[in-house]
N, C-alpha and C positions, 0 to 999 in steps of 0.2 A: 134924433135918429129913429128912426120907424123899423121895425119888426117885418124881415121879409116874408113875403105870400109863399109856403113854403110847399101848399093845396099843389100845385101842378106839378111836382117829382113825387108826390106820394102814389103807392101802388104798383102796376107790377110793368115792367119794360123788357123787351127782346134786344137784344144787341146783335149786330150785325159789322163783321169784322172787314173795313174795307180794302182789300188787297187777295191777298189766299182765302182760297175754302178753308172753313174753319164753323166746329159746333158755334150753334148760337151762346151768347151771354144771355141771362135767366137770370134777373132783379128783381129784388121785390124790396121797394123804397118804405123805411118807416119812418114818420117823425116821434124823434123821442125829447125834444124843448130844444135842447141846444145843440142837436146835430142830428144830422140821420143815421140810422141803421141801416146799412144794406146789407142784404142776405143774397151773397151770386152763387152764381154754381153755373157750369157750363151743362146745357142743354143732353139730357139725356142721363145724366148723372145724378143720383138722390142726394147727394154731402153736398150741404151749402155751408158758403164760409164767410164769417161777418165782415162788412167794412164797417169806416166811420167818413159819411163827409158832412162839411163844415157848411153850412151856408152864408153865402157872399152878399146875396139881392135876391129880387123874385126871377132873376132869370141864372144863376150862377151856382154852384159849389163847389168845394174843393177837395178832392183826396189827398192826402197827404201819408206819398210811399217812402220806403226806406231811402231812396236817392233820389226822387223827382216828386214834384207835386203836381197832380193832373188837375185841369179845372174843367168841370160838364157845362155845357153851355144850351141852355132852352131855346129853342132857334123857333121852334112851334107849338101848339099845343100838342101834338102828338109824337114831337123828335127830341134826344137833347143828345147832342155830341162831344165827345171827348179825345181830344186829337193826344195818337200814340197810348192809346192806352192798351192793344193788344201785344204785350212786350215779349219779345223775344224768348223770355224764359220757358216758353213751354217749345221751343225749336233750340233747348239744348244753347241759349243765349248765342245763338247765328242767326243772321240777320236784321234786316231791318224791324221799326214797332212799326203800327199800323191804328190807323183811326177807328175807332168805333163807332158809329150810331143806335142810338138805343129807341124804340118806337113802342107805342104801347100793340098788347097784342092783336092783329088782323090785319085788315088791311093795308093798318100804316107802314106797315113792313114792308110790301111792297113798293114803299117811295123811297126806301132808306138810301139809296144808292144816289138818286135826284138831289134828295134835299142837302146830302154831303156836296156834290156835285156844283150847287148854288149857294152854300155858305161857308167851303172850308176854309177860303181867304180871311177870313175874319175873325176866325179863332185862336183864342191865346193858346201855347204849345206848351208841353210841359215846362216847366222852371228845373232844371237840372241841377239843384241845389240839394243838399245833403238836411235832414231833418234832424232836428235834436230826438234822445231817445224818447218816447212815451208818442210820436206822433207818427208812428205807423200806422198802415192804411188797415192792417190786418190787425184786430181789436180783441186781446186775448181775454178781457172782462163778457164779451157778450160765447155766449155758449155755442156750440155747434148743434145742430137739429136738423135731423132729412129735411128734405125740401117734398112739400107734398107737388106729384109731379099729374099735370091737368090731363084728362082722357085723350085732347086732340091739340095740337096748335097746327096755326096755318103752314109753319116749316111742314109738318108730316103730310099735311094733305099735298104738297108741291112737290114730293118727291114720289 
């Protein structure tokens, strides 16, 4: 069995929540051997807050949240999406989740909505399955650290 290409999720991704206006998602992917660190924080906010996901292959990984397991899926080299991962909990647990797309930052931003548009059929949907304890997405071993926040991204100059 062969060691997945882990190079194309490393680095930094905008996320773009497909449905309602909503801050961007603000990733910054690390590989640490046997999973990654992510460090998100929603767009405009300094507290970032660690995840843990698992790698699958060179094109997959896995979050694993308290009641669902999300899988990102690399669709390009500059998109990887992850269906339902905007979950309701920040609308007070009403309504529906909603797909994200994560692009790296500039231009590719601007396709986020296309490339959702031409591969959502295909993606695996959360597993609604319940996680043993210790497999939370939210990883109490990795520390919390402002997120140093860039002079410009292309969200500010579109608005």
């Amino acid at each position: 069995m062969s060691t997945p290409n882990r190079q194309p999720f490393v680095g930094r991704w905008i996320g773009q929540t497909i449905g309602p206006l909503a801050a961007a998602h603000v990733w910054d992917v690390i590989d640490r051997g046997s999973f990654y660190e992510i460090r998100t924080r929603w767009e405009g906010e300094g507290v970032a807050h660690a995840l843990r996901g698992r790698p699958l292959d060179d094109a997959r990984f896995e979050i694993h949240g308290s009641e669902a397991t999300f899988t990102a899926t690399l669709v390009d080299p500059l998109h990887f999406i992850i269906p339902g991962w905007d979950t309701n909990d920040t609308r007070g647990f009403k309504g529906p989740e909603y797909d994200v797309v994560f692009s790296r930052p500039g231009l590719a931003e601007l396709m986020a909505r296309q490339v959702w548009e031409q591969t959502r059929a295909g993606l695996s949907q959360p597993r609604p399955t319940p996680n043993p304890p210790g497999l939370t997405f939210i990883d109490p071993r990795i520390s919390r650290k402002p997120a140093v926040r860039p002079a410009c991204s292309l969200r500010t100059l579109r608005q």
